[in-house]
DRENVO-600968 format. One record per residue (C-alpha): x, y, z; residue number from 1; residue in one letter. Coordinates in steps of 0.25 Angstrom, whole numbers, plus 5000, padded with zeros to 4 digits. Each point is the difference from the previous one (the first is absolute). Layout:
# DRENVO-600968
+------+-------+------+-----+--------+
| east | north |   up | num | residu |
+------+-------+------+-----+--------+
|    X |     Y |    Z | NUM |      A |
...
+------+-------+------+-----+--------+
***
This chain:
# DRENVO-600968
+------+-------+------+-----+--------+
| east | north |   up | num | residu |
+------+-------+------+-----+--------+
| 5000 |  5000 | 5000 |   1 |      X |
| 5012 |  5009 | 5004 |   2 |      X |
| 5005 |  4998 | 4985 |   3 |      X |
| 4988 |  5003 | 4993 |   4 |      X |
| 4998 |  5012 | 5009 |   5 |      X |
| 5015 |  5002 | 4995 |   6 |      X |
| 4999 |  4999 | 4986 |   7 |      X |
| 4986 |  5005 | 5000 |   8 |      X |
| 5007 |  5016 | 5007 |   9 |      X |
| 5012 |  5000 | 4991 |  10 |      X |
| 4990 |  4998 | 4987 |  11 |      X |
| 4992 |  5011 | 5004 |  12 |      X |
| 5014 |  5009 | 5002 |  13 |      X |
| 5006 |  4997 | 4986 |  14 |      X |
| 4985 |  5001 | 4994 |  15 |      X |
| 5002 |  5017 | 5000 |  16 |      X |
| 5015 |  5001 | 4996 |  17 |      X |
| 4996 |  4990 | 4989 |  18 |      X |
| 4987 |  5007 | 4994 |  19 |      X |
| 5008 |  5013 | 5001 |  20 |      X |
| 5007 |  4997 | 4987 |  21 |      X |
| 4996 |  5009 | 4992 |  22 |      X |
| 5003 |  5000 | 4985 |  23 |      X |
| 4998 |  5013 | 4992 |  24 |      X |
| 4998 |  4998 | 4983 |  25 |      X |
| 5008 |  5012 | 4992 |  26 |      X |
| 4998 |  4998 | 4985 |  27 |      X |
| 5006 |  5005 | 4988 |  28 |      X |
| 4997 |  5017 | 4998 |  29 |      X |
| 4999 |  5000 | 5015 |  30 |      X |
| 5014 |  5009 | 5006 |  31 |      X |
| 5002 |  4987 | 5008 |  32 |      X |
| 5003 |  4992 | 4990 |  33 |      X |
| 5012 |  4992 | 4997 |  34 |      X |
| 5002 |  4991 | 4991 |  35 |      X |
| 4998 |  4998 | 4983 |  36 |      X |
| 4994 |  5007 | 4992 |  37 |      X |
| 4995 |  5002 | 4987 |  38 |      X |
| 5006 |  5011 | 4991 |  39 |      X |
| 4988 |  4999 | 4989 |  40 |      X |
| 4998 |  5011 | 4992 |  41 |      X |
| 5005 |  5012 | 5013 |  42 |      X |
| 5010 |  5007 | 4994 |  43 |      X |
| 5015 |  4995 | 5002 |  44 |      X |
| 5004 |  4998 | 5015 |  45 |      X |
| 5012 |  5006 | 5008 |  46 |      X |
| 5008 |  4991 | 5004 |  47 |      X |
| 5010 |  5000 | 5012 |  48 |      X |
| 5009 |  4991 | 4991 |  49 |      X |
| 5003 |  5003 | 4985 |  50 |      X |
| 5003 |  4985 | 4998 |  51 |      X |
| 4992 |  4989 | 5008 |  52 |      X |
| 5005 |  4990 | 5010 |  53 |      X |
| 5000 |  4985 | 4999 |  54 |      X |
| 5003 |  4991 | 5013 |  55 |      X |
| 5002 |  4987 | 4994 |  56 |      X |
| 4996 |  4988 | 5008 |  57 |      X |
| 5008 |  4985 | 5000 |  58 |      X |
| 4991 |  4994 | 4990 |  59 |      X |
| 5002 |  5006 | 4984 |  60 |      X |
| 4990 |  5007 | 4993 |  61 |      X |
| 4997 |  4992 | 4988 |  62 |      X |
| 4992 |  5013 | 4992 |  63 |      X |
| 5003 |  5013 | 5006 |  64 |      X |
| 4988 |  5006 | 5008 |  65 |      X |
| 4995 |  5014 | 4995 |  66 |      X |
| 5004 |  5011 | 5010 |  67 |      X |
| 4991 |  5006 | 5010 |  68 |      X |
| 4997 |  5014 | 5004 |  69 |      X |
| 4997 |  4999 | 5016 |  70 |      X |
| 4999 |  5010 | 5010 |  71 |      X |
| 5008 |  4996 | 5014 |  72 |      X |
| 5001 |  5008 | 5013 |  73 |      X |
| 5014 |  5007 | 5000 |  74 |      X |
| 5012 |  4992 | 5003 |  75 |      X |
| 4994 |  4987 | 4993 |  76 |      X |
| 5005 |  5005 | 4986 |  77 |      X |
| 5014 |  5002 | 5006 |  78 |      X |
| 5000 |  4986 | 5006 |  79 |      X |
| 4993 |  4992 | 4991 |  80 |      X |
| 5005 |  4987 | 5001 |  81 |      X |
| 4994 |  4998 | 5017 |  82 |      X |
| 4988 |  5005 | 4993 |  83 |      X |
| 4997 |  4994 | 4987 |  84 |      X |
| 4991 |  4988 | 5004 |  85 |      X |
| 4992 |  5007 | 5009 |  86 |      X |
| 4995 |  5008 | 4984 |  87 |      X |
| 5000 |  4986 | 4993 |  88 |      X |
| 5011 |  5008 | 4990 |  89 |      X |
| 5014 |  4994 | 5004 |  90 |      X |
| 5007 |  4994 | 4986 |  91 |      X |
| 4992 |  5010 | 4991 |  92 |      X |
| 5004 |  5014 | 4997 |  93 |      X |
| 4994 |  5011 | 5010 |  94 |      X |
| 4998 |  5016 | 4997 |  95 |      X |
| 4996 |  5006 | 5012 |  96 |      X |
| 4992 |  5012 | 4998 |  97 |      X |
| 5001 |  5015 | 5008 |  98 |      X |
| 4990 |  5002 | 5011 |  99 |      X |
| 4998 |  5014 | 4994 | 100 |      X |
| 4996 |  4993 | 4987 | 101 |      X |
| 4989 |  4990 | 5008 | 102 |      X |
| 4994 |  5008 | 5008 | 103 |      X |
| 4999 |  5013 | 4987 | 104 |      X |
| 4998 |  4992 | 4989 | 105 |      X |
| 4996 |  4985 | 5000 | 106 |      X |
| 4991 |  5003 | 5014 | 107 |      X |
| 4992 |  5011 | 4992 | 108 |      X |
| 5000 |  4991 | 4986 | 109 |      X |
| 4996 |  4988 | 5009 | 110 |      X |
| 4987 |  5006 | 5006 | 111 |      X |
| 4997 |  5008 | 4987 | 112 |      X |
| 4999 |  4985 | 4994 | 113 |      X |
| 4997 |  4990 | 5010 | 114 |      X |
| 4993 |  5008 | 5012 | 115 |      X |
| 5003 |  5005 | 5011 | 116 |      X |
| 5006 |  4988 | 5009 | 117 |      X |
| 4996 |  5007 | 5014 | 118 |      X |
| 4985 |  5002 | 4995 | 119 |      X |
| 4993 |  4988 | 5006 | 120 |      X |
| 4987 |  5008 | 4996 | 121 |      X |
| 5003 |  4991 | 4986 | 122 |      X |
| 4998 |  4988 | 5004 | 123 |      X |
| 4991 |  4990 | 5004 | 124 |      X |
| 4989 |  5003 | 5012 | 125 |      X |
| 4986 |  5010 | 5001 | 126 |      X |
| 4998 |  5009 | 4990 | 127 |      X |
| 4994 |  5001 | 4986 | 128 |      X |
| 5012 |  5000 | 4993 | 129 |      X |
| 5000 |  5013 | 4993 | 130 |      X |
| 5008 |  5008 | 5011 | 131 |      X |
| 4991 |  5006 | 5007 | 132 |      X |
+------+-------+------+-----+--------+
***
């Protein structure tokens, strides 16, 4: 009875710190945002490297991978190799684009094409679905 007691108060302890996990969604044309991203038809990115980076991983490439455009928090360009997987792009060549370009030109392009990614008045729920 004592171990069930037992089990049965340390349950209830580690039930709050493990609901507390919180997870928070940033998606792409959001400021947030890292990650790729798909140049389209916005005018031509600054990038922070005129030539991009390629960390190549022990197993050979038979084709090479098209390069990616991403964005990465800062120091993540610079050290690329430690973080590579964490973006899916190590062994494929990587241009990383200026936050001054993201947040002025492919953010604005972005929600003048795809919506407004922070207006959950678009999605699904009551309303009649004219935006009013």
């Amino acid at each position: 009875m004592k171990r069930y007691l037992l089990l049965l108060a340390l349950g209830a302890a580690a039930g709050p710190v493990l609901g507390a996990d919180v997870g928070v969604s940033v998606s792409v044309g959001q400021p947030g945002f890292y990650g790729r991203i798909d140049i389209g038809n916005v005018p031509p990115p600054q990038l922070v490297y005129a030539r991009p980076i390629v960390i190549h991983q022990p197993v050979q490439v038979v084709q090479p991978l098209p390069a990616v455009y991403m964005r990465v928090p800062p120091g993540h360009a610079k050290n690329w190799s430690k973080h590579c997987q964490k973006y899916d792009a190590c062994g494929r060549p990587v241009y990383f684009v200026k936050d001054e370009w993201y947040e002025n030109v492919y953010v604005p392009h972005y929600r003048k094409t795809h919506g407004d990614p922070s207006d959950h008045s678009q999605g699904k729920g009551k309303g009649n679905g004219k935006g009013k």
